[in-house]
C-alpha positions as CSV (number, residue, x, y, z in Angstrom):
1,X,-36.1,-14.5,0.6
2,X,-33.6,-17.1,2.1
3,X,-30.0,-15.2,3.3
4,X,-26.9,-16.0,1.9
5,X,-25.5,-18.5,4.0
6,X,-23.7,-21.3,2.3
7,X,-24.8,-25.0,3.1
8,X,-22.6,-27.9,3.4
9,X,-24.9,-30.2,2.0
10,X,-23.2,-33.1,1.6
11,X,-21.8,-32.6,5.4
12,X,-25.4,-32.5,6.4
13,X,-26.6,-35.5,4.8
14,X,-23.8,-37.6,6.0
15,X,-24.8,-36.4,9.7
16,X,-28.2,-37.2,9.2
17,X,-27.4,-40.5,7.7
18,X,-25.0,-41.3,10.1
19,X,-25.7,-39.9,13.5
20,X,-27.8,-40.9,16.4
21,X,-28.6,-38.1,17.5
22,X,-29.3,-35.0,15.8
23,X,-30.6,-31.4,16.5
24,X,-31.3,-28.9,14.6
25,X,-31.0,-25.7,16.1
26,X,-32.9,-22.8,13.8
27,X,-32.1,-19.0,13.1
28,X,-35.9,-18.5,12.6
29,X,-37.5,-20.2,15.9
30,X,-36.2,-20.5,18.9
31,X,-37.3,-24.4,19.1
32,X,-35.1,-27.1,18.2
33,X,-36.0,-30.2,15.8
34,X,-34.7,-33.6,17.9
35,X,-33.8,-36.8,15.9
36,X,-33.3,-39.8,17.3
37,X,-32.8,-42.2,14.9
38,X,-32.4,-45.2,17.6
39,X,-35.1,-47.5,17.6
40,X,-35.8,-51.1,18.9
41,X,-38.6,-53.7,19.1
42,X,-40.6,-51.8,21.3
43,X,-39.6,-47.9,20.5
44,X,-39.6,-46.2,17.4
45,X,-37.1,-43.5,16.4
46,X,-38.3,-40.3,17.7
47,X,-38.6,-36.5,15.7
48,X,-39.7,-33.7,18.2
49,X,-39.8,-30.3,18.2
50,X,-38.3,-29.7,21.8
51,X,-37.1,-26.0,23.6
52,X,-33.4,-25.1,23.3
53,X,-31.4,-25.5,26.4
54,X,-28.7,-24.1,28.1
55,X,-26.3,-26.8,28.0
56,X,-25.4,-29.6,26.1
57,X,-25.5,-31.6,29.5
58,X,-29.5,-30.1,29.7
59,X,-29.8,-31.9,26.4
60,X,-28.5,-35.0,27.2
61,X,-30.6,-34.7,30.6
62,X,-33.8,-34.2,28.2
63,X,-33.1,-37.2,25.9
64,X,-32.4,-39.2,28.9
65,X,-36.6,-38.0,29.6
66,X,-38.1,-38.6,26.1
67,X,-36.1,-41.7,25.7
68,X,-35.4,-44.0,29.4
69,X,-35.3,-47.5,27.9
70,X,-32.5,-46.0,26.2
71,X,-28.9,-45.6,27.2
72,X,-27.6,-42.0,26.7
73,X,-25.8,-41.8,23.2
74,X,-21.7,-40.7,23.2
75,X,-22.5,-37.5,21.2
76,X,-25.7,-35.4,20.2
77,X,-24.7,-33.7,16.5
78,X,-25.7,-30.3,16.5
79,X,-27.1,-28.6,13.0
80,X,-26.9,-24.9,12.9
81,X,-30.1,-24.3,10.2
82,X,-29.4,-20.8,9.0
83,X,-31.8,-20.8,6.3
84,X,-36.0,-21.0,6.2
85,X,-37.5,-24.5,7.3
86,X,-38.5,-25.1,3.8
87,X,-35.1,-25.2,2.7
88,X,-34.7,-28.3,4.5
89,X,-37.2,-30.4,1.8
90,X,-35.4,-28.2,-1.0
91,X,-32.0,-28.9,-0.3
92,X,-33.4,-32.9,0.0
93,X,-32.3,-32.8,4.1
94,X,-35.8,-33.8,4.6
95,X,-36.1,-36.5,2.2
96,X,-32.9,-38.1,4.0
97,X,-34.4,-37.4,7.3
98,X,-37.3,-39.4,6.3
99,X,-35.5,-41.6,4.8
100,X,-33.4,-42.4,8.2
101,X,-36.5,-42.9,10.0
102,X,-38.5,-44.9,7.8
103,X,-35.5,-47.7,7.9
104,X,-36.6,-48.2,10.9
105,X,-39.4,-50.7,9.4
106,X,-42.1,-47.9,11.8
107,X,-43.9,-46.8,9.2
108,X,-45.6,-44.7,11.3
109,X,-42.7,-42.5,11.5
110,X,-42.9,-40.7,7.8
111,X,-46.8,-39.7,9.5
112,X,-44.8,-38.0,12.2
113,X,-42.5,-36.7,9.9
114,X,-45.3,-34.9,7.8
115,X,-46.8,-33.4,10.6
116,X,-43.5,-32.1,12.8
117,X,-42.4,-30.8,9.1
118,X,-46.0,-28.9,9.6
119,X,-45.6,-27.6,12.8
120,X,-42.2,-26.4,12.3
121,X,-43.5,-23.8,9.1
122,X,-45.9,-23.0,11.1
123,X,-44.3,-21.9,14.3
124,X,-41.7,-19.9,11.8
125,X,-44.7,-18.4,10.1
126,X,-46.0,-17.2,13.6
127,X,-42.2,-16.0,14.5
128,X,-42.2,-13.6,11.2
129,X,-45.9,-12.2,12.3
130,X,-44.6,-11.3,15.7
131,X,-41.1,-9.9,14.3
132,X,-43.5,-7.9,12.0
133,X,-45.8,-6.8,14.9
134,X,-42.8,-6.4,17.2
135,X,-44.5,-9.2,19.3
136,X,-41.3,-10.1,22.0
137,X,-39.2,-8.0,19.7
138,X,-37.3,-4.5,19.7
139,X,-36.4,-2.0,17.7
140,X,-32.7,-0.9,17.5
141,X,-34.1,2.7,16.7
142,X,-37.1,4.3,18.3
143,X,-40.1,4.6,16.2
144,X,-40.6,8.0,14.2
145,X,-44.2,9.3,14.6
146,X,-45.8,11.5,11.9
């Protein structure tokens, strides 16, 4: 069951449409989903599933890694994801990030797409198993033994 939190759709899908440079940072994984929707004859855009950082400057150094034939973009939007990854393709997000990408004319890209869209349900499935199993979690009470 998905919590509460309410969506600004339309907010989302004019950031995604709009933007750069996205990242989505998620309430169920620690790992972030970067979007870089900058492309040109010789580099396509770029989806990644890359570790948080500490700063926004860490972020920009990162981008600078993944991406050197490009110059560093004014602004990286930031997505707070407080839901499951598969409310991304419910809500359509993922049909517009798709979307984004694929106007690139890298077809490729929807491929990538697919398969980071995998990745991510799967690294949220692991997360839950380990919250379950108390894998790198912690109780707030102590256990009760019977």
């Amino acid at each position: 069951m998905d919590n509460e939190y309410r969506l600004d759709r339309d907010a989302i899908l004019r950031t995604v449409r709009g933007s750069d440079v996205v990242a989505f940072r998620f309430v169920t994984i620690p790992m972030r989903l970067l979007i870089d929707n900058r492309f040109s004859d010789h580099d396509a855009p770029m989806i990644k599933i890359v570790p948080k950082v500490e700063s926004a400057e860490e972020r920009f150094k990162s981008l600078k890694v993944l991406r050197p034939r490009f110059k560093l973009p004014p602004k990286i939007s930031a997505i707070w994801w407080p839901r499951y990854v598969q409310t991304l393709r419910e809500t359509g997000i993922w049909a517009a990030i798709i979307d984004r990408m694929s106007d690139s004319g890298y077809p490729v890209v929807a491929e990538e797409c697919d398969d980071i869209f995998d990745e991510l349900l799967r690294l949220e499935r692991m997360e839950v198993v380990n919250a379950i199993g108390g894998e790198g979690y912690r109780t707030l009470w102590p256990a009760q033994h019977r």
